[in-house]
N, C-alpha and C positions, 0 to 999 in steps of 0.2 A: 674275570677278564675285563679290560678295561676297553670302551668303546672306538679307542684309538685301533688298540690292536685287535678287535673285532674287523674293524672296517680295511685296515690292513691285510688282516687273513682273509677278508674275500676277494678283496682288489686282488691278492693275489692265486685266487684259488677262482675266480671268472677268468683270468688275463693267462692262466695255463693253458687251454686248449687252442689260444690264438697260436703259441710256440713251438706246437706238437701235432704240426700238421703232416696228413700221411704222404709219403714219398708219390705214392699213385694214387689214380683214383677206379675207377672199375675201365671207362675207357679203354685207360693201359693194360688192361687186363686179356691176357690172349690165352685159350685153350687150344692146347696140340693133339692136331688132327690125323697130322702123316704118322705111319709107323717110326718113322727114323723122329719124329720130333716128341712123341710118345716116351720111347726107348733111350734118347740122350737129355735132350732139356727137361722132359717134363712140361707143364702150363710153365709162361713165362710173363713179367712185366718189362713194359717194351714202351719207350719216350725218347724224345730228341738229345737226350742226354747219357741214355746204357739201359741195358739190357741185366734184368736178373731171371736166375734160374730158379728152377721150382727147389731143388737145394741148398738158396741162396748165395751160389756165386755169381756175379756180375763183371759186365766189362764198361767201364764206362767211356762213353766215346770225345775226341778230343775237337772234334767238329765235322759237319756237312760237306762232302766234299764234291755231289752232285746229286741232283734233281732228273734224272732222268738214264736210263738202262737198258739195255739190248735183250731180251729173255727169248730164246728161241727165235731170235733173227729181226725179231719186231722190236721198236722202240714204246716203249712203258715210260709214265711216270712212277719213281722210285725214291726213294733218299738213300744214298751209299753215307756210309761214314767211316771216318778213319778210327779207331781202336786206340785209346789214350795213351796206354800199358800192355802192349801185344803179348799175348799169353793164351795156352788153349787148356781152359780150363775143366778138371775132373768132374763130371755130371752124373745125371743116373746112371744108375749100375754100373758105376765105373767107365762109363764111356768120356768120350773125351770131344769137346764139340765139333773137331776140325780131326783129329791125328795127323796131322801132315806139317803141323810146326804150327807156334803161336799165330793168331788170328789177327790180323792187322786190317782189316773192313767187313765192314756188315752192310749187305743194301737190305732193303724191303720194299717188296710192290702189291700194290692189289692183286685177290686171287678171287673170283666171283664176287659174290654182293657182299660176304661179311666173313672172307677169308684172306688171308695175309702170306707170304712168303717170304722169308729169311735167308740170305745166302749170306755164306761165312769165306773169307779167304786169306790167304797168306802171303801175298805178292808186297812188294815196298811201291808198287805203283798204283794209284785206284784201280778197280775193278772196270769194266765197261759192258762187259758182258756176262751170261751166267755162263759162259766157254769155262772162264775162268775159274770157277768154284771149287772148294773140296768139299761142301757139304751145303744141304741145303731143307729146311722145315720149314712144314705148312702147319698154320694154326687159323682159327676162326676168334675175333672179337664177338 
């Protein structure tokens, strides 16, 4: 082999792992702690951009559409987001993550020091409240 294509084949065998970089990183990485988050999601990875399932289905979200959320009467900071492609899709054991009709927002707020909450819903209006919800998972980062 000729030292051209020596120096080639490395330039491009270093310059691969800059282009193959992983979607998440542990961060995003959430362990399900509720029965119901256990039983439908599974652990999930979870960014400002979608949510995947421990089965690998995802939704990806189409943007932010508030920073702040009523849970039990009290105002939380949260991020609701709207649902790119509303769809409620098939999970563990066949469950389904909403059943009540495609998923059109997700918010998330803190739940103790190193626990998370998930509310899914189905309305064409953002959420504002957990009132609102048909399902909802707790997991710990």
């Amino acid at each position: 082999m000729s030292l051209v294509r020596i120096g080639l084949l490395a330039a491009i065998v270093s310059a691969a792992p800059v282009g193959v970089a992983a979607a998440y990183t542990d961060e995003d990485s959430y362990t399900a702690v509720s029965g119901t988050a256990m039983s439908v999601t599974g652990d999930i990875q979870f960014d400002d951009f979608g949510i995947t399932f421990a089965n690998g289905e995802t939704l990806k979200f189409a943007e932010l559409v508030d920073d702040h959320f009523s849970v039990g009467g009290e105002d939380v900071p949260a991020s609701v987001y709207r649902v790119g492609r509303p769809r409620d899709p098939q999970l563990e054991n066949g469950n389904r993550l909403c059943g009540a009709g495609p998923v059109t927002f997700i918010a998330s707020w803190a739940s103790g020091e190193s626990g998370s909450v998930i509310a899914v819903f189905t309305g064409e209006d953002a959420p504002s409240s957990d009132d609102e919800m048909c399902a909802s998972y707790t997991y710990e980062q």
